[in-house]
C-alpha positions as CSV (number, residue, x, y, z in Angstrom):
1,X,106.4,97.4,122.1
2,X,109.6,98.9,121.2
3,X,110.1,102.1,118.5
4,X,111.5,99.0,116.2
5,X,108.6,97.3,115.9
6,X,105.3,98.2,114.0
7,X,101.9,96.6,114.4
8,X,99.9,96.0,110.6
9,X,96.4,95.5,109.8
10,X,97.4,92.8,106.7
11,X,94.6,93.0,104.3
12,X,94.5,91.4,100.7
13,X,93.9,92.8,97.4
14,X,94.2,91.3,94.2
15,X,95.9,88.7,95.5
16,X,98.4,91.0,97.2
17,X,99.3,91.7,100.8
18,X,98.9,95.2,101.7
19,X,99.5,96.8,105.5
20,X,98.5,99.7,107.3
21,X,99.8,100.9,110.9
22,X,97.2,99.9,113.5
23,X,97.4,103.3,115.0
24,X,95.1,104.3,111.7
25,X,92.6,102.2,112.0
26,X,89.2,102.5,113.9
27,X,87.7,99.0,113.0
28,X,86.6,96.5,110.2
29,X,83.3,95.5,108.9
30,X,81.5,93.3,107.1
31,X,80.6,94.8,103.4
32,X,77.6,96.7,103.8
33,X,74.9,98.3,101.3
34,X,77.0,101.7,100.0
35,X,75.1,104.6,98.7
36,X,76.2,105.4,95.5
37,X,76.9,109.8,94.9
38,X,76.6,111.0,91.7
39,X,79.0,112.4,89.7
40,X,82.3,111.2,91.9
41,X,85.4,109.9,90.5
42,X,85.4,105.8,89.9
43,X,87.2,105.0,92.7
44,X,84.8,106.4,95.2
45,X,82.2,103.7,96.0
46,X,79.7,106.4,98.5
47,X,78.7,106.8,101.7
48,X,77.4,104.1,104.4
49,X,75.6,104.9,107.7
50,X,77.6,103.8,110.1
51,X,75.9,103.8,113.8
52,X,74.5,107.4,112.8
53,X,77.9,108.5,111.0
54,X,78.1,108.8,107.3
55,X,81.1,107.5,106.3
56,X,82.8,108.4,103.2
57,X,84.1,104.5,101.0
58,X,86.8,104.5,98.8
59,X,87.0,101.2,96.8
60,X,90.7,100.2,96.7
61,X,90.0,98.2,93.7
62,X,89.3,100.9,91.7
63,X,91.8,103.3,93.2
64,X,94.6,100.8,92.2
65,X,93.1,99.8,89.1
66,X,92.7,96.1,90.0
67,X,89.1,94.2,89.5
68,X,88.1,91.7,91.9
69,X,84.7,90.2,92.6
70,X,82.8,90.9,95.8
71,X,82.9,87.9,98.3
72,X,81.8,87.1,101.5
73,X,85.5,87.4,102.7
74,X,84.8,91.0,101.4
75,X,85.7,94.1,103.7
76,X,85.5,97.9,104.7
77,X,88.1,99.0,106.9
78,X,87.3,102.2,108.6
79,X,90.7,104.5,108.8
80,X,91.9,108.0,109.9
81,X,92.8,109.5,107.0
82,X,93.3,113.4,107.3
83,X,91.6,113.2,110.3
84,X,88.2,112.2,109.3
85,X,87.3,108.4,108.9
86,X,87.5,106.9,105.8
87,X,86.4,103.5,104.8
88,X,88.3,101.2,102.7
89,X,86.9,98.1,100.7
90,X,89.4,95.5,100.6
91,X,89.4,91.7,99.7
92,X,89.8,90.1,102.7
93,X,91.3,91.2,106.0
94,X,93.7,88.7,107.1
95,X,95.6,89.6,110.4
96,X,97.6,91.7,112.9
97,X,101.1,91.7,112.4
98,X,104.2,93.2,113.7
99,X,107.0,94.1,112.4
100,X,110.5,94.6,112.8
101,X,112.2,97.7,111.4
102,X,114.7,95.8,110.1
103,X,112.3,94.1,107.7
104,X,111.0,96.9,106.1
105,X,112.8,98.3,103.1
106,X,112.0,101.6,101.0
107,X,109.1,101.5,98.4
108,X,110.6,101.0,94.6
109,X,109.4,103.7,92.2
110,X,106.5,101.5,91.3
111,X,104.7,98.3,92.3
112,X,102.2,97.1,89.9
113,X,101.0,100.2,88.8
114,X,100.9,101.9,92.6
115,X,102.8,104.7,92.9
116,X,105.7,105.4,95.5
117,X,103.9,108.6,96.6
118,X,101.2,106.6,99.1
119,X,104.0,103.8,99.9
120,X,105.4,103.9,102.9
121,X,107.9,100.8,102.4
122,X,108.2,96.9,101.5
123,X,107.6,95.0,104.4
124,X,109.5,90.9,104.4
125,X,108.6,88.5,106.5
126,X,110.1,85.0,105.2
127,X,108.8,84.4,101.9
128,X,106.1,87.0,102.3
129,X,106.0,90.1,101.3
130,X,103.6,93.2,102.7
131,X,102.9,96.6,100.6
132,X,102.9,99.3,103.4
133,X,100.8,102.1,102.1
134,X,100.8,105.6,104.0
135,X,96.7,106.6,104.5
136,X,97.7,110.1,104.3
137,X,99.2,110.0,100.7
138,X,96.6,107.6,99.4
139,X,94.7,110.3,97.7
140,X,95.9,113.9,95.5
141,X,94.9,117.1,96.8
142,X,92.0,116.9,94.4
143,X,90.9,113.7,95.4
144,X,90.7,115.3,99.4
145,X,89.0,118.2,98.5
146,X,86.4,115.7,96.8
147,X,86.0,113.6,99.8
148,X,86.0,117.1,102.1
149,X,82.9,118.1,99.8
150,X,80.9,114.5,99.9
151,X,81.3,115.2,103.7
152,X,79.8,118.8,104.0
153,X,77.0,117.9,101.3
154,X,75.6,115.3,103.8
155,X,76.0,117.2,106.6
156,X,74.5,120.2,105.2
């Protein structure tokens, strides 16, 4: 595969497509029963067990401000995000992809209320077109150090 083209994990959201480079993710599964924590910010949805690791869940629904019923299409993708896995509830996961360089143009300030900071670019493929979000600008420094702590208070 050539430095031209990247490979995408498309996943849906609100009835938008939304990418993510391969490289970042460690593997998709089926919705699972999340532990709730108490007093974390709405977005965070808790903390699965995950074949003896705990597993920090952000819900990307609530991060993006978007409402959208469970389903059985319903997903957690687990990603490298500042070096620890992460999982991410989405919609529905819907393919691998690659894409050309070519087709991928710079984020706009805004899209539907994300901001630029976690986009990476605007992918177009034909008629279709794929949000590109960059994991390790998905959450503020605040919103790190909140994951860091759910981490070391199960460990501990």
């Amino acid at each position: 595969m050539s430095e031209e083209t990247q490979q995408l994990i498309v996943f849906n959201l609100s009835g938008e497509e939304f990418g993510v480079k391969i490289t970042k993710v460690q593997e998709i599964i089926r919705m699972k029963e999340i532990t709730e924590l108490p007093n974390s910010s709405e977005f965070m949805a808790g903390i699965i067990n995950l074949r003896g690791d705990i597993i920090s869940v952000i819900d990307l629904r609530n991060k993006f401000g978007v409402t959208q019923e469970e389903t059985k299409k319903t997903r957690i993708i687990i990603v490298e995000m500042d070096d620890q896995d992460v999982g991410l509830i989405v919609d529905s996961v819907s393919e691998v992809l690659r894409i050309n360089s070519e087709n991928i143009e710079d984020a706009p300030d805004r899209i539907a209320g994300i901001k630029q900071d976690y986009l990476k670019g605007i992918g177009k493929i034909d008629e279709r077109i794929i949000i590109l979000l960059d994991l390790d600008k998905l959450l503020t420094a605040e919103e790190k150090i909140e994951l860091e702590n759910i981490d070391e208070n199960v460990e501990a």
